[in-house]
MARGUMI-899464 format. One line per field, with one value per residue (C-alpha): x, y negated, z; residue in one letter; chain; residue number from 1. Coordinates in Angstrom, 1 decimal. Each point is the difference from the previous one (the first is absolute). Example, Ala and Ser with C-alpha at 12.3 -4.5 7.8 and 13.67 -1.06 7.14 Angstrom:
! MARGUMI-899464
xx: c(12.3;1.4)
yy: c(4.5;-3.4)
zz: c(7.8;-0.7)
code: c(A;S)
unit: c(A;A)
pos: c(1;2)
! end
This chain:
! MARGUMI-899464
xx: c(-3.9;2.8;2.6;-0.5;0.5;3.6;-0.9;-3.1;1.7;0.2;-3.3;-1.4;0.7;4.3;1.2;3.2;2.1;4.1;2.5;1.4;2.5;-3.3;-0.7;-3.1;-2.2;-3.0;-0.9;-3.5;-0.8;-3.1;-0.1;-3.3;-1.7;-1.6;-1.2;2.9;2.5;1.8;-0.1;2.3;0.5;2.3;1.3;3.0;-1.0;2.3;-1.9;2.3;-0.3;-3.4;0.5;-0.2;3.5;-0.9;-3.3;-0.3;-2.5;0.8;-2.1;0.7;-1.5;1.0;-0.4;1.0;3.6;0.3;-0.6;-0.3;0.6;-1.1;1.7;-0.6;1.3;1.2;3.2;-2.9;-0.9;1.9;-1.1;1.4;-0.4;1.1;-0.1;0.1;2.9;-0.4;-2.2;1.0)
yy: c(37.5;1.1;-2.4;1.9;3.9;-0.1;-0.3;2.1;2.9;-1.2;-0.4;2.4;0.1;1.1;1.2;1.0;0.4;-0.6;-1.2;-3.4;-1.2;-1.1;3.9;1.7;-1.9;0.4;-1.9;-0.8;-1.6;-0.9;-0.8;-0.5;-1.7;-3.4;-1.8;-0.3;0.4;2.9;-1.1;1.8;0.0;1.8;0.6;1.6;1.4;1.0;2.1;0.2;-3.8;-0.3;-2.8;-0.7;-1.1;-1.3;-0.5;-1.6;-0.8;0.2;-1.1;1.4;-1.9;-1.8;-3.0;-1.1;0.5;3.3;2.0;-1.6;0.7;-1.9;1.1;-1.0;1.4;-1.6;-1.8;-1.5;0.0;0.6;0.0;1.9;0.6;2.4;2.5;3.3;1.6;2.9;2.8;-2.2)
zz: c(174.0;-2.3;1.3;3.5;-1.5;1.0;3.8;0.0;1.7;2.9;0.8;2.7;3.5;1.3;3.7;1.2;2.5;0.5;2.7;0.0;2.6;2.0;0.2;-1.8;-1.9;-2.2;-2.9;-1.8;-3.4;-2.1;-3.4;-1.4;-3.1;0.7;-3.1;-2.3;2.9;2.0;3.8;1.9;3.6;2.3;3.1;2.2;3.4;3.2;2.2;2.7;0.8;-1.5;-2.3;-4.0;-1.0;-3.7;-1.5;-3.8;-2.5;-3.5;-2.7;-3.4;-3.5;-3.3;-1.6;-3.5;0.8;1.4;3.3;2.7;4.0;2.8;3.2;3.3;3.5;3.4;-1.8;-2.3;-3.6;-3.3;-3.4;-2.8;-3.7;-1.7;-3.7;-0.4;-1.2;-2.0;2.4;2.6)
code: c(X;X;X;X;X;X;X;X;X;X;X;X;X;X;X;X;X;X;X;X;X;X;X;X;X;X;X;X;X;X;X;X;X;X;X;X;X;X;X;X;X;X;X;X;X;X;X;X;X;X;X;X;X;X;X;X;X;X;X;X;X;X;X;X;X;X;X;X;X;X;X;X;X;X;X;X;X;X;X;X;X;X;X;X;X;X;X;X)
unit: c(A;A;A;A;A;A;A;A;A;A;A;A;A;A;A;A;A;A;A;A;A;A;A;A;A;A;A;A;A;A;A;A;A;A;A;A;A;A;A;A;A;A;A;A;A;A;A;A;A;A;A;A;A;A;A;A;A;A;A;A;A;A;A;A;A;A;A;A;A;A;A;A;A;A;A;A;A;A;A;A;A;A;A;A;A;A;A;A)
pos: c(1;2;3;4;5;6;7;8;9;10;11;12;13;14;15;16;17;18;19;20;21;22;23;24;25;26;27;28;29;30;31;32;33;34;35;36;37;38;39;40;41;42;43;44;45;46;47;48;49;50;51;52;53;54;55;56;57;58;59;60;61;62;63;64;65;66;67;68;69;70;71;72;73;74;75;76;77;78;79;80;81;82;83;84;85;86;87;88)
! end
């Protein structure tokens, strides 16, 4: 999985905290490795109403063009492509 090295450190579980004009949040995302794919899902919670704000799925792969990412969240789905650039 070569073509997916660039994207392998995100893979693990990330939580945080901030304040958005909604007041305190928390946030939650999982990347993990599924077959030849990174799936990656998040989401934004506001305690003080009790509700998640934004949730997404992202689904990270290649094909013989390049990287690929399959987003979806509650606008709907996008698809990109894309190359690395350098380390990036």
């Amino acid at each position: 999985m070569k073509e997916l090295e660039p994207l392998m450190m995100l893979e693990g579980r990330w939580t945080g905290k901030g304040k958005g004009s909604y007041g305190p949040f928390s946030a939650e995302m999982d990347v993990e490795v599924r077959g030849r794919w990174l799936l990656m899902r998040q989401k934004i919670m506001i305690p003080i109403v009790g509700i998640t704000t934004y949730v997404s799925t992202q689904v990270y792969g290649y094909d013989d063009v390049g990287l690929t990412l399959d987003f979806f969240d509650t606008a709907g789905s996008f698809k990109f492509h894309g190359a690395r650039e350098g380390d990036q």
